[in-house]
BAFI-478934 format. One record per atom (N, C-alpha, C, CB): atom name; chain; x, y negated, z negated. Coordinates in pm, 1 decimal. Each point is the difference from the previous one (the first is absolute). Glycine has a CB too. Layout:
! residues N
tivo,lovex,x,y,z
CA,A,X,Y,Z .
...
END
This chain:
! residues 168
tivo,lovex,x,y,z
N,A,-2512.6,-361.2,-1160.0 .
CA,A,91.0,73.8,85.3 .
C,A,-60.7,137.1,28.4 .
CB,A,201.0,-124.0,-94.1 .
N,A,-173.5,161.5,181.1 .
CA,A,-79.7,154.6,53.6 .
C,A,65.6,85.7,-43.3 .
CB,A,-80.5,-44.7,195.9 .
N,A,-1.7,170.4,-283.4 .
CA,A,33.9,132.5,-85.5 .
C,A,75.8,105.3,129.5 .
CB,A,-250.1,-23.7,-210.4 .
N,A,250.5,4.2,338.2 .
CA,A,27.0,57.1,105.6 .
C,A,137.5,-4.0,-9.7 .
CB,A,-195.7,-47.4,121.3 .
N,A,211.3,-99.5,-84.1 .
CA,A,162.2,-62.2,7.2 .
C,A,60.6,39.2,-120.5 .
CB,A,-43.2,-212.3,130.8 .
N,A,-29.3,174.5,-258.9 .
CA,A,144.5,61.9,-127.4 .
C,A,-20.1,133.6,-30.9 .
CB,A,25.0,-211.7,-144.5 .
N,A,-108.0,297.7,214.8 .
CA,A,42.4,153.5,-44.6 .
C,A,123.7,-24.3,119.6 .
CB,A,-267.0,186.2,-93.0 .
N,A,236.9,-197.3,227.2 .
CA,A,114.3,-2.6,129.0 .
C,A,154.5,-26.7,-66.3 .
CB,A,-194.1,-120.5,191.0 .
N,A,189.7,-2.9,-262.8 .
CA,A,124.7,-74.9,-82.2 .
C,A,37.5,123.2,-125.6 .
CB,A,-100.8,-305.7,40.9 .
N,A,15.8,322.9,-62.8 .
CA,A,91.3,93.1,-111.7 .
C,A,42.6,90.0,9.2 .
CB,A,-77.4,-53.2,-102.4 .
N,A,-18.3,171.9,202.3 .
CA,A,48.8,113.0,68.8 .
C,A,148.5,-38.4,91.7 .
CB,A,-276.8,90.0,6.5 .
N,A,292.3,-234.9,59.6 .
CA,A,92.4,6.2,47.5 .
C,A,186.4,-57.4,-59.3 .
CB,A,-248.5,8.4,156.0 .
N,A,160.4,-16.2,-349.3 .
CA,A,103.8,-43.0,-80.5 .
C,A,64.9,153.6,-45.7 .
CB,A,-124.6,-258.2,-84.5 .
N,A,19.0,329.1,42.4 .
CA,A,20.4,103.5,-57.0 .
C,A,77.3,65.2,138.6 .
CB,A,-212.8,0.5,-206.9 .
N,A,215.9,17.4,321.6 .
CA,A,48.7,107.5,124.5 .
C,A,155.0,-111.3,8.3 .
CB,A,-297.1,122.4,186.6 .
N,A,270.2,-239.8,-203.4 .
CA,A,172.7,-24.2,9.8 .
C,A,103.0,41.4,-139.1 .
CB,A,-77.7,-223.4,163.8 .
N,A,23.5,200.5,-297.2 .
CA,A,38.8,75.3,-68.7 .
C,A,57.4,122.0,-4.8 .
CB,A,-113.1,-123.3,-34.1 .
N,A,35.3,201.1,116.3 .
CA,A,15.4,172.6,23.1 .
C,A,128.8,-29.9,128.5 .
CB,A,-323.0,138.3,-52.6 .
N,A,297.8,-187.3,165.3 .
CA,A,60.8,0.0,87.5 .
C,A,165.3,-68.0,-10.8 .
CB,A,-254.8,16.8,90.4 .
N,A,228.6,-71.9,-212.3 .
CA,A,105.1,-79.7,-35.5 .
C,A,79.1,89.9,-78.5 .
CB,A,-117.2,-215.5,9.0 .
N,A,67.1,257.6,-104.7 .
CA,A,104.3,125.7,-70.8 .
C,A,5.4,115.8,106.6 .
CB,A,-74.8,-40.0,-270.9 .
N,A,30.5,77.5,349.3 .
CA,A,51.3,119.0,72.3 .
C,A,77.1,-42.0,109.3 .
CB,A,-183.1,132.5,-61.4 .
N,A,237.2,-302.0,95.0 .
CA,A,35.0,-29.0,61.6 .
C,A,157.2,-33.5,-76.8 .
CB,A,-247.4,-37.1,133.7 .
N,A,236.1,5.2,-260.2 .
CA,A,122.0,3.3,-74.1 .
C,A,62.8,115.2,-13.9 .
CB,A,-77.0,-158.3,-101.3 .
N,A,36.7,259.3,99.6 .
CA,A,37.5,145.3,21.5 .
C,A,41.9,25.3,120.4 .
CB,A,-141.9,64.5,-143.4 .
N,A,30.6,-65.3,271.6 .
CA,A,54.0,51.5,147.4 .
C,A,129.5,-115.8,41.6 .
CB,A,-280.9,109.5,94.8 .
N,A,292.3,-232.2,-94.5 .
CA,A,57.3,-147.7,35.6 .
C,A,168.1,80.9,-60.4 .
CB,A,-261.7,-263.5,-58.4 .
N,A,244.6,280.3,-57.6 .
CA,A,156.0,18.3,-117.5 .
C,A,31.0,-155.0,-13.9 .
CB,A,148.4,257.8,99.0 .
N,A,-70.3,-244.9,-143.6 .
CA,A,72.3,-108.9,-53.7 .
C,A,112.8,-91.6,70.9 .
CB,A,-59.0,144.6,-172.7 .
N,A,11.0,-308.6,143.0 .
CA,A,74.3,-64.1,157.0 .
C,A,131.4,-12.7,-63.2 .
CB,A,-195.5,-164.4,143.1 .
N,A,279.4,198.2,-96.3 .
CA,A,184.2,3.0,5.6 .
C,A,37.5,-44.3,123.4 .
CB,A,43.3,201.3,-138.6 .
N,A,-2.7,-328.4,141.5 .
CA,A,70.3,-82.2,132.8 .
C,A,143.4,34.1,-25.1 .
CB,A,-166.7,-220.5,31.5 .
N,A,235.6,246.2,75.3 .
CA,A,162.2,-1.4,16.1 .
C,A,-5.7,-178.5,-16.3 .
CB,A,84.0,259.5,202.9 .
N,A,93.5,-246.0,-170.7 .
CA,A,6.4,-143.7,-7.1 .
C,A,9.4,-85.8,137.3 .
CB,A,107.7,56.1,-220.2 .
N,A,-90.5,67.0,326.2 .
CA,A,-78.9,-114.5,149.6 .
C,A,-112.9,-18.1,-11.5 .
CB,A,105.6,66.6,169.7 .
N,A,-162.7,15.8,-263.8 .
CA,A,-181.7,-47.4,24.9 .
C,A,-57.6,-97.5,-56.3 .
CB,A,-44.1,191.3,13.4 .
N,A,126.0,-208.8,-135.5 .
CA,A,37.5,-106.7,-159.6 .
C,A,4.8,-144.9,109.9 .
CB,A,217.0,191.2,-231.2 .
N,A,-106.9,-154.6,287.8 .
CA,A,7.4,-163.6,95.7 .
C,A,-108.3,4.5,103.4 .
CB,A,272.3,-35.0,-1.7 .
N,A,-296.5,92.5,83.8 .
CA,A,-133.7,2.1,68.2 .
C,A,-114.1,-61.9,-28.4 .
CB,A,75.5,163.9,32.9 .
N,A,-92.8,-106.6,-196.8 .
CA,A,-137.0,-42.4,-14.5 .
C,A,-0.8,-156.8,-47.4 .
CB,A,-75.1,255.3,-60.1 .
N,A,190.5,-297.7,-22.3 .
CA,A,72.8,-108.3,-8.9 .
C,A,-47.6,-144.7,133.0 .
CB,A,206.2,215.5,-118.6 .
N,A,-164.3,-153.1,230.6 .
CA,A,-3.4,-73.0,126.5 .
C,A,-183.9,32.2,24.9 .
CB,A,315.7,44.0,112.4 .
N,A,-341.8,17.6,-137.0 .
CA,A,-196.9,50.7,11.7 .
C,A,-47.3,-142.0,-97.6 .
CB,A,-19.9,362.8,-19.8 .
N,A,64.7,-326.2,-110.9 .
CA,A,-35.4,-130.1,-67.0 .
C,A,5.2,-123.4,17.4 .
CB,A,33.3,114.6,-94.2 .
N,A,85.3,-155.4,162.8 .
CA,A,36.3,-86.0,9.4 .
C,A,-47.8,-49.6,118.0 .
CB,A,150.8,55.1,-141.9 .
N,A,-233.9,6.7,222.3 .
CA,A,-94.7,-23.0,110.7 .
C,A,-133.0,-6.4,-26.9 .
CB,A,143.4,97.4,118.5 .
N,A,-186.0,-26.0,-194.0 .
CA,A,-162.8,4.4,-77.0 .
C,A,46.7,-97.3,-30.6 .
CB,A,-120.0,202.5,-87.6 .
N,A,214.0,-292.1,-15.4 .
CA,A,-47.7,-104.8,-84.7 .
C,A,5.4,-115.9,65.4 .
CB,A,61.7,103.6,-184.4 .
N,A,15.2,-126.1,299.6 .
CA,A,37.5,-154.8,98.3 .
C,A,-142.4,11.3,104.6 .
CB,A,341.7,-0.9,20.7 .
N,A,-404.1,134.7,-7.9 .
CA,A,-112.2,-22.5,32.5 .
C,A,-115.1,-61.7,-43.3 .
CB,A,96.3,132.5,59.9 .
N,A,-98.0,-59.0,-207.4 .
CA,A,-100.7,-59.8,-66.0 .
C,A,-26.6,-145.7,-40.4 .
CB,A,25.7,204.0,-51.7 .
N,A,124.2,-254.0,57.1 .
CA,A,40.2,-139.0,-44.3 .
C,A,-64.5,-108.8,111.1 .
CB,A,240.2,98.1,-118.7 .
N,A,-195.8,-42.2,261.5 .
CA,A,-36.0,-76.2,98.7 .
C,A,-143.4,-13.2,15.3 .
CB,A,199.7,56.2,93.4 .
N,A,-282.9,92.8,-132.7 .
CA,A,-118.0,-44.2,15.0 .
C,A,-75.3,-35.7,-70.5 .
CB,A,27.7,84.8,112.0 .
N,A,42.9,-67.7,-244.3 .
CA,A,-84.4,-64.6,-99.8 .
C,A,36.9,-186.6,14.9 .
CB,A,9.5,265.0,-185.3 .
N,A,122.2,-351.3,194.4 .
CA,A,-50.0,-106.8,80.7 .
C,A,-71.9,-17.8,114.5 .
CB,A,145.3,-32.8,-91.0 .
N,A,-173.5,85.3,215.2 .
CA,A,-43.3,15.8,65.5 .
C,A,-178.5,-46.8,-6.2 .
CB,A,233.1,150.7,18.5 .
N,A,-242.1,-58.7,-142.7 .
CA,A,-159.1,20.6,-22.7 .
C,A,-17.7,-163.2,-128.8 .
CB,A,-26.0,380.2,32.1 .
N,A,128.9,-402.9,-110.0 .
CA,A,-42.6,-154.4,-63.3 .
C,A,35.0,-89.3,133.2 .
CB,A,74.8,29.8,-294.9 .
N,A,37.2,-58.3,423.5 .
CA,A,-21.2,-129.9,77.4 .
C,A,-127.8,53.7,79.3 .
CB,A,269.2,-108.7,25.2 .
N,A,-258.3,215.8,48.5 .
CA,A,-158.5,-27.5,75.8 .
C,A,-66.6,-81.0,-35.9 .
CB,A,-28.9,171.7,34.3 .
N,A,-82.8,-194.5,-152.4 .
CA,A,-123.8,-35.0,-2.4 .
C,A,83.2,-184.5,-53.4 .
CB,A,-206.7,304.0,-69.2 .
N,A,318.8,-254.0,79.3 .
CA,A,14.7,-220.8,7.7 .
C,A,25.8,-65.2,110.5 .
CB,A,107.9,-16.7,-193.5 .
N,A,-33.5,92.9,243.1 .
CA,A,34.4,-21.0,151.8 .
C,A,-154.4,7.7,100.9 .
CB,A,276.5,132.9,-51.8 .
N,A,-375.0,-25.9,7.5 .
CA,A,-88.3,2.8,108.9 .
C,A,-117.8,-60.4,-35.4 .
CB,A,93.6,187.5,83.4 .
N,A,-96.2,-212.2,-238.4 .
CA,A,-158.0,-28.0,-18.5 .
C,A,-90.5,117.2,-23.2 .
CB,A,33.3,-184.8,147.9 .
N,A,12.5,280.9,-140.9 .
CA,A,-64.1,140.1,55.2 .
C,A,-17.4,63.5,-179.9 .
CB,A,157.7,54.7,318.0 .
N,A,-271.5,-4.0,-359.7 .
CA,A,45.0,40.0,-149.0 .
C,A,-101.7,165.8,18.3 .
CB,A,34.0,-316.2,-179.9 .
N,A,39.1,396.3,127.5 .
CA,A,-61.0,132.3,36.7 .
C,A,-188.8,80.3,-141.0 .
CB,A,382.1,41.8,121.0 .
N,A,-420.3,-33.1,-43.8 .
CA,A,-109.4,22.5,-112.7 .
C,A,50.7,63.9,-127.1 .
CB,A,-165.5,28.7,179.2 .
N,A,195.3,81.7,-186.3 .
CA,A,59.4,60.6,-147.3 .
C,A,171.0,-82.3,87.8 .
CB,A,-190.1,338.5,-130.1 .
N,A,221.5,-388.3,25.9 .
CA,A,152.8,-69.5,-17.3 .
C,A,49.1,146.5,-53.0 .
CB,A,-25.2,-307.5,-78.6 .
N,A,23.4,443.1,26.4 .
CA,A,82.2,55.8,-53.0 .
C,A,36.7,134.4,124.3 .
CB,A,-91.6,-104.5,-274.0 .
N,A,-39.3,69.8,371.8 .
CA,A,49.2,96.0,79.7 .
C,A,142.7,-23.5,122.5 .
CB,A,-271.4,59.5,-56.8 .
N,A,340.9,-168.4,56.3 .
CA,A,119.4,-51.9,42.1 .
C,A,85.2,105.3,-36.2 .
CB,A,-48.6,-237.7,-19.3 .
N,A,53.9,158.3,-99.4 .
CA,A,104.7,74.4,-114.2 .
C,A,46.7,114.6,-25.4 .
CB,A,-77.8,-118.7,-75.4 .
N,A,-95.3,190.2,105.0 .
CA,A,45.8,179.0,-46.9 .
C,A,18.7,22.5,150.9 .
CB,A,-166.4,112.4,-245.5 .
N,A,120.0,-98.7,363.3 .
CA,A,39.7,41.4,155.7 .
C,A,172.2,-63.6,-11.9 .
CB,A,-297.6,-37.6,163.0 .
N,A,362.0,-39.0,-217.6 .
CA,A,110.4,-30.0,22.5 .
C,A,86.3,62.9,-115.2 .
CB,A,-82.1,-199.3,134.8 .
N,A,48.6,265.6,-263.9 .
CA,A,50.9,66.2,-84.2 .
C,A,-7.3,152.5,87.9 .
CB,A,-68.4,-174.8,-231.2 .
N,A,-34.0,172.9,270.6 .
CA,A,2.4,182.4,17.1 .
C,A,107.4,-23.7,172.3 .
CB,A,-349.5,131.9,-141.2 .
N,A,380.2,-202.9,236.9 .
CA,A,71.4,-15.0,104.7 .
C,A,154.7,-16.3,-91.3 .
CB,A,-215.6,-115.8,193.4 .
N,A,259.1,83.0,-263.6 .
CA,A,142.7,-28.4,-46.7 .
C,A,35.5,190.9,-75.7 .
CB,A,-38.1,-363.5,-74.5 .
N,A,-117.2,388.9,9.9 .
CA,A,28.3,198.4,-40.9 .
C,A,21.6,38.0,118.9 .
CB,A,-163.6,79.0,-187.7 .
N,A,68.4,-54.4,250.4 .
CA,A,25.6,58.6,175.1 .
C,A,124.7,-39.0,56.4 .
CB,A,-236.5,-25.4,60.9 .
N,A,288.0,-87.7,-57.3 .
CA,A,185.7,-37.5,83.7 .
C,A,50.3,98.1,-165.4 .
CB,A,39.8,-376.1,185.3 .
N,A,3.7,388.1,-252.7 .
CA,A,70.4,57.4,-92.2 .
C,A,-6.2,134.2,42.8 .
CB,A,-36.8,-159.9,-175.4 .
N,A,-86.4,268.8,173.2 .
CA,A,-28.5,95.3,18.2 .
C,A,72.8,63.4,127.9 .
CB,A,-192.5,-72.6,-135.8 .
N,A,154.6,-10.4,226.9 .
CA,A,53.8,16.0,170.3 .
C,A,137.6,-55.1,6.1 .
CB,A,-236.7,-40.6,117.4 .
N,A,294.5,-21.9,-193.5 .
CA,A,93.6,-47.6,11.3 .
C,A,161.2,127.6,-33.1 .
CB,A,-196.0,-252.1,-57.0 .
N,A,89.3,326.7,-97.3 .
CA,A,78.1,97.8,-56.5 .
C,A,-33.8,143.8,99.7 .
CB,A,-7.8,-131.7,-270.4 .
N,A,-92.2,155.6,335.8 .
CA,A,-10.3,75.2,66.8 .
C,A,90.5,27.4,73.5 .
CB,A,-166.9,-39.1,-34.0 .
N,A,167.2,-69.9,126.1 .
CA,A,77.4,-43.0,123.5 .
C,A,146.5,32.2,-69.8 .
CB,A,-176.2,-210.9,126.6 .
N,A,256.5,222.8,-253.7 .
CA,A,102.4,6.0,-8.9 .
C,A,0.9,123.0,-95.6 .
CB,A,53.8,-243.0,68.9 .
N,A,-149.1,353.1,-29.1 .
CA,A,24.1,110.5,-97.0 .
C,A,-1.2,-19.3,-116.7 .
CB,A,101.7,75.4,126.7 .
N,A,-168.8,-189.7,-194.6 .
CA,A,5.1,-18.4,-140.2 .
C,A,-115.3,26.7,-65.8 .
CB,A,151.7,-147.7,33.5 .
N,A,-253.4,193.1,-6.2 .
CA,A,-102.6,1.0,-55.8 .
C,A,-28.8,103.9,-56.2 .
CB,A,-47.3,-135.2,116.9 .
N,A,74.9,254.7,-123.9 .
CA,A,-9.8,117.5,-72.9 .
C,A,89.7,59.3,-33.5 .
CB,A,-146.0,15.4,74.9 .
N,A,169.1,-3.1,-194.7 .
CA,A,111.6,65.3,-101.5 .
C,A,85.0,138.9,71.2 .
CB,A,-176.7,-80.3,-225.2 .
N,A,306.0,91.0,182.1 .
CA,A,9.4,148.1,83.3 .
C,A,-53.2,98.8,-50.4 .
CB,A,178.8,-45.1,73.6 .
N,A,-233.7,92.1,-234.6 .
CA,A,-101.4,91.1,60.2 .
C,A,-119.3,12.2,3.6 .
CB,A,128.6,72.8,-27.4 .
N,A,-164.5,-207.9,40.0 .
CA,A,-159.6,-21.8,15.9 .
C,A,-71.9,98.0,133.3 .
CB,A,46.2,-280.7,-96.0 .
N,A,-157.7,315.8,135.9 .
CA,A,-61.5,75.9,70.7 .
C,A,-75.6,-128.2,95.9 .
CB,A,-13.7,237.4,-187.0 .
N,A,104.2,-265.3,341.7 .
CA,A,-79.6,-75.0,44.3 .
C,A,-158.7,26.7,67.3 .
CB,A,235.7,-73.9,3.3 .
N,A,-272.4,202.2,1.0 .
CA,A,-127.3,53.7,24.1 .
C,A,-114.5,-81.2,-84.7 .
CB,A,119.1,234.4,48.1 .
N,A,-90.3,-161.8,-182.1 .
CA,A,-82.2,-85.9,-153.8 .
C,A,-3.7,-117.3,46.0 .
CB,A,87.3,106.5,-212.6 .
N,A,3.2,-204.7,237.4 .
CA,A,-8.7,-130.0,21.8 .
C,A,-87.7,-27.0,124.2 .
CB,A,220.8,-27.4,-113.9 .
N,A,-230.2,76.2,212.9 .
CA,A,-47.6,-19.2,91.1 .
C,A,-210.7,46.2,-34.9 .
CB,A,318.2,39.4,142.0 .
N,A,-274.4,69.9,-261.7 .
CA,A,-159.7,-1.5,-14.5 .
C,A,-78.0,-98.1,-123.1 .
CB,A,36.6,258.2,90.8 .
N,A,87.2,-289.5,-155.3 .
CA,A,-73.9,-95.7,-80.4 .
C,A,-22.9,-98.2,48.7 .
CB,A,66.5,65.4,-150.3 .
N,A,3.8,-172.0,210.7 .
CA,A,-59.3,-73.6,92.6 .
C,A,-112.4,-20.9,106.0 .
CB,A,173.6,14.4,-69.8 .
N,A,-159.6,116.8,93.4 .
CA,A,-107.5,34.7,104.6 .
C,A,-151.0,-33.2,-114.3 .
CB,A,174.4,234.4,184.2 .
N,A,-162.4,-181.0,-267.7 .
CA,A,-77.4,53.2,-96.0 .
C,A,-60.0,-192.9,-57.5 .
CB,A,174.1,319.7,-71.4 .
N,A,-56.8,-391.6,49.5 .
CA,A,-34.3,-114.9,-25.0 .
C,A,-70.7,-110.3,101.7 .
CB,A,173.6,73.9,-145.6 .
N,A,-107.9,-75.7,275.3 .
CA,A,-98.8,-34.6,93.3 .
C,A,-121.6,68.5,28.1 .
CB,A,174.2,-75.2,73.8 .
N,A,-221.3,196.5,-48.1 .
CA,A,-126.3,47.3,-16.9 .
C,A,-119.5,-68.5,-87.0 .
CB,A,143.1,184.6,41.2 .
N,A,-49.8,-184.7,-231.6 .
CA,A,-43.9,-62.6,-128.3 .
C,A,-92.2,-154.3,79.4 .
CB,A,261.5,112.9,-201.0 .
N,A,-162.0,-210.4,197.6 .
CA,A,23.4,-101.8,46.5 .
C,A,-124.4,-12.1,134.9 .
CB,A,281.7,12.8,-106.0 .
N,A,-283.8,64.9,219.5 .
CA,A,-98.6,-15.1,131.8 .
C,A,-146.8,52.6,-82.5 .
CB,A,203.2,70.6,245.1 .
N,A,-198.9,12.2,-316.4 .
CA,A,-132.4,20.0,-22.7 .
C,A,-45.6,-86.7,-106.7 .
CB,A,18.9,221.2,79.3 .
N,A,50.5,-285.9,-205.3 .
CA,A,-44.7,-120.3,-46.5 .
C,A,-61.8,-129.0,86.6 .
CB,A,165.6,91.2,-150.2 .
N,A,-39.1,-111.3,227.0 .
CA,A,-63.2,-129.0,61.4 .
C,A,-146.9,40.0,116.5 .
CB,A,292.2,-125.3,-19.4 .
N,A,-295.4,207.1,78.8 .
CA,A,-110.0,34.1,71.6 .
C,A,-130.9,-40.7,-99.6 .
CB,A,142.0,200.5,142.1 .
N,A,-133.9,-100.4,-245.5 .
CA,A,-102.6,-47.6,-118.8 .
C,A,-6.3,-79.9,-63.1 .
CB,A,-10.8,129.5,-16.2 .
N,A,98.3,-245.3,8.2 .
CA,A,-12.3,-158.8,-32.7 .
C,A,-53.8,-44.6,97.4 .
CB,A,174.4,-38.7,-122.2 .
N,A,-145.9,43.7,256.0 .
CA,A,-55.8,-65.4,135.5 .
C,A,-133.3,48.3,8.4 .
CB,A,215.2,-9.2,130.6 .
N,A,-274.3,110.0,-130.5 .
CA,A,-114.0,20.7,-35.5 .
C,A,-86.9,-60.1,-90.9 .
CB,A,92.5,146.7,69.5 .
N,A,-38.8,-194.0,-204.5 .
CA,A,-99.3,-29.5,-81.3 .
C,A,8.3,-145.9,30.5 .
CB,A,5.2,194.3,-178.9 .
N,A,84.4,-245.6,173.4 .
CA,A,21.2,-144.7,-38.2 .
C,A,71.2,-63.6,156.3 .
CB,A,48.4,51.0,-314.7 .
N,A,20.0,33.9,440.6 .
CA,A,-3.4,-95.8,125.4 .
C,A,63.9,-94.7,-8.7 .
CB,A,-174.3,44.9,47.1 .
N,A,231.7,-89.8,58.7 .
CA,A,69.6,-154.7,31.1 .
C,A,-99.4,-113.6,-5.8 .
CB,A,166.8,102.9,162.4 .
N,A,-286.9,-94.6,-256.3 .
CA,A,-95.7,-110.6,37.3 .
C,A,68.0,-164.3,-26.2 .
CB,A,-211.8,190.1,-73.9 .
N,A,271.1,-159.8,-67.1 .
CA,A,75.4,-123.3,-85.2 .
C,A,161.2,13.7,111.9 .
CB,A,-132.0,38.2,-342.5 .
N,A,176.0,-28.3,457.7 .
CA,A,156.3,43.4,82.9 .
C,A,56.1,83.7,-137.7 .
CB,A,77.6,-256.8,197.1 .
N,A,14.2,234.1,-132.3 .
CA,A,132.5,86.1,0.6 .
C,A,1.5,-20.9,-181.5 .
CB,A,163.9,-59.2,296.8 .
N,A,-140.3,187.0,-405.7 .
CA,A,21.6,-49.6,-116.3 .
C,A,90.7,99.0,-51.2 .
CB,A,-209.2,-125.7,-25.9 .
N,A,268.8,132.8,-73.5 .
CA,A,110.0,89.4,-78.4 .
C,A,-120.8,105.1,3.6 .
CB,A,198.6,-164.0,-180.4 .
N,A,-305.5,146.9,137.0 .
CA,A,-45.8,138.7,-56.2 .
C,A,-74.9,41.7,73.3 .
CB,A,16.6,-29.5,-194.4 .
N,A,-69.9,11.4,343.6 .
CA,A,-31.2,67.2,129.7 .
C,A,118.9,44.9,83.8 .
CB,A,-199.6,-136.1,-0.8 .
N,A,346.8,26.5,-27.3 .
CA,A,79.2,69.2,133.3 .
C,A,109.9,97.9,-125.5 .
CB,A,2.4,-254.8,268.2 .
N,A,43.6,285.8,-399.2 .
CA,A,113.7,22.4,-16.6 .
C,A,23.3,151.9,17.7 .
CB,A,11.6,-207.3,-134.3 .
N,A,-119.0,289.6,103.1 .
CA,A,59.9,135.6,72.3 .
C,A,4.8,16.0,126.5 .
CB,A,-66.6,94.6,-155.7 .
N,A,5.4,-151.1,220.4 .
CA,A,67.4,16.0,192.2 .
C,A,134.1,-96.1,-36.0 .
CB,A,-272.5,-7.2,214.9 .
N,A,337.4,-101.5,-298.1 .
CA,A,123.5,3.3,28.9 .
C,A,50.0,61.9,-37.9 .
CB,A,4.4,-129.1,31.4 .
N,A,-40.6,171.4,-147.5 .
CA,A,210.0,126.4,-37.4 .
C,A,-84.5,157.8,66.1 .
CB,A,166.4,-108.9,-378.3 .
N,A,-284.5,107.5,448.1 .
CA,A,20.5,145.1,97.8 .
C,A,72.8,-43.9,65.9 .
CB,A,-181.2,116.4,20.8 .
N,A,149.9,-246.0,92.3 .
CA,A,137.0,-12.8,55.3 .
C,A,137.0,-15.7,-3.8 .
CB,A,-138.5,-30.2,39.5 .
N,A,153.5,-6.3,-180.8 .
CA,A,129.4,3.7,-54.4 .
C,A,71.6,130.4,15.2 .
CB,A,-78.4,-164.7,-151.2 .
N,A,-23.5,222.3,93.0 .
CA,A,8.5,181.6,-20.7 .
C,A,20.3,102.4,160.3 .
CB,A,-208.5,-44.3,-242.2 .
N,A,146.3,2.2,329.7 .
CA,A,16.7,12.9,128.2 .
C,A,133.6,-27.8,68.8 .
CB,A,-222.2,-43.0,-20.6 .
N,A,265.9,-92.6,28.5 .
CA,A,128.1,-37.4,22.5 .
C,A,130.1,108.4,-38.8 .
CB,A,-121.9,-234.3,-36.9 .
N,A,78.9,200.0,-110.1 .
CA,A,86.4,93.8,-86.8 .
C,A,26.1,140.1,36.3 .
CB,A,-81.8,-131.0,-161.7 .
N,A,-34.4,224.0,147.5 .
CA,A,-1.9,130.3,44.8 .
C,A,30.8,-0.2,181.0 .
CB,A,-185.9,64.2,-230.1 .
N,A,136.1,-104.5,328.5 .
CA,A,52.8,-35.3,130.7 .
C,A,166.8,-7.2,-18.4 .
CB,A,-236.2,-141.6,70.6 .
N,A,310.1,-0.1,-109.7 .
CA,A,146.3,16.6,-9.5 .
C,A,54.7,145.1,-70.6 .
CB,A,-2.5,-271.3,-15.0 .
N,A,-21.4,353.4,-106.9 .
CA,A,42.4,84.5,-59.4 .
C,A,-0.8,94.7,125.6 .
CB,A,-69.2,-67.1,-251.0 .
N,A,-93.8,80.5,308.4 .
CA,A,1.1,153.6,70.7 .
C,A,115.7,-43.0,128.5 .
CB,A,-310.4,106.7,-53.8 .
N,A,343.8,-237.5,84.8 .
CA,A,63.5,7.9,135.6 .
C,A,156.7,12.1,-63.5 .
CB,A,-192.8,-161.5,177.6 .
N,A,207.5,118.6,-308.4 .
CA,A,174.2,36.2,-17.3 .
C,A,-17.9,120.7,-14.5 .
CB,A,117.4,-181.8,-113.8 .
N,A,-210.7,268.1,16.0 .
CA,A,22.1,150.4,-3.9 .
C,A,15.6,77.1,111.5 .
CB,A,-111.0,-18.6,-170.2 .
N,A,26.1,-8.0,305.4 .
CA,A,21.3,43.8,129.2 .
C,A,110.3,-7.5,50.3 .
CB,A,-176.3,-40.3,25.0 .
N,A,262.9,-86.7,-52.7 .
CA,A,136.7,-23.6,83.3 .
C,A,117.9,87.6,-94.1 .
CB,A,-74.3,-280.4,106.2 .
N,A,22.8,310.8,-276.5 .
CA,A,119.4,24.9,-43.2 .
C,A,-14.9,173.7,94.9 .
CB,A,33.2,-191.1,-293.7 .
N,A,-156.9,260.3,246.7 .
CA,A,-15.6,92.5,75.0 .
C,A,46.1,30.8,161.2 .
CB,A,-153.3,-29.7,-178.1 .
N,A,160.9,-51.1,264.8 .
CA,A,54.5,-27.0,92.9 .
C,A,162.1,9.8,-0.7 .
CB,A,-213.6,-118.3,25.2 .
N,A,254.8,29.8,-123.3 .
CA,A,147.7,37.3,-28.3 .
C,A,77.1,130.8,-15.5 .
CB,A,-53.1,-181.1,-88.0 .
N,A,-59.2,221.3,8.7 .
CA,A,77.7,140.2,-60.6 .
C,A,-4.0,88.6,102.5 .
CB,A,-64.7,-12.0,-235.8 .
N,A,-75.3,30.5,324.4 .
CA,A,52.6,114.9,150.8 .
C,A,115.5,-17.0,76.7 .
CB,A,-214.5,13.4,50.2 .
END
C-alpha cells in the first residue's frame, strides 16, 4: 500500500477527530421539540421503506435479469447510503434535522468539510488503482457518500435559505 495514501488517511483521521470535537462544541447539543420528535419519526420511516425497497430491489435484479454486478457489495452500500440521504432530506424538508440549539452554520461546515474529505480520497483512489477492474466499493465509495454529503448539504442550505426567507 503507498506510504503517501496512509500518511493522507491518517492526517485525515486525526483532522476529523479535531473537527469533530470542535464541532461538538460549535453544533451544541441536539434537543428536538416534540414536532420535530414526530418529524424525524416520519424521516425514518422513509429512510427505512427506502432502504427496504432497494435493498429487494438489488437481491430480484440479478434473478430477474441474469445481470450480476462485479463487486456484489457495491448494490448494497449505494442503496444503504440512498435510504441515509431520503432520511436526512426527508428531516430537513420537515425542520427536523437540527436541534433547537444546534448552530446550523457548523453543520453546514462540517459537512462541507466531509464531502471535501470524501472528493479528495476518491480522486486519489482513482488515481492509483482506476476503474480498470469497473465499478468497485473501494474505487466508487467516497464519490458516493460525497454525494450523499452534497445532496445533504444542498437540501440543508436550501431549507436554511427559505427559513431565512420567512423571517424577512
Amino acid at each position: 500500500m503507498d506510504f503517501v495514501f496512509l500518511g493522507f488517511m491518517a492526517a485525515m483521521a486525526v483532522a476529523g477527530l479535531v473537527v469533530g470535537k470542535l464541532a461538538g462544541k460549535k453544533l451544541g447539543k441536539a434537543e428536538f421539540d416534540e414536532r420535530q420528535q414526530l418529524a424525524r419519526g416520519k424521516a425514518y420511516k422513509a429512510g427505512f421503506y427506502t432502504l427496504l425497497a432497494g435493498l429487494l430491489a438489488v437481491y430480484l435484479i440479478p434473478i430477474f435479469t441474469e445481470w450480476q454486478p462485479k463487486d456484489t457489495a457495491l448494490l448494497p452500500f449505494a442503496v444503504i447510503c440512498v435510504g441515509v440521504t431520503v432520511f436526512a432530506c426527508v428531516a430537513v424538508a420537515n425542520d427536523a434535522y437540527l436541534g433547537i440549539r444546534q448552530n446550523p452554520r457548523a453543520m453546514l461546515l462540517v459537512i462541507g468539510i466531509v464531502v471535501v474529505g470524501n472528493l479528495t480520497a476518491g480522486f486519489s483512489v482513482m488515481e492509483s488503482a482506476g476503474f480498470a477492474d469497473g465499478l468497485a466499493v473501494e474505487n466508487s465509495m467516497n464519490f458516493i457518500i460525497a454525494a450523499m454529503g452534497l445532496i445533504i448539504l444542498a437540501a440543508l442550505a436550501i431549507r436554511l435559505r427559505m427559513a431565512a426567507r420567512d423571517e424577512e
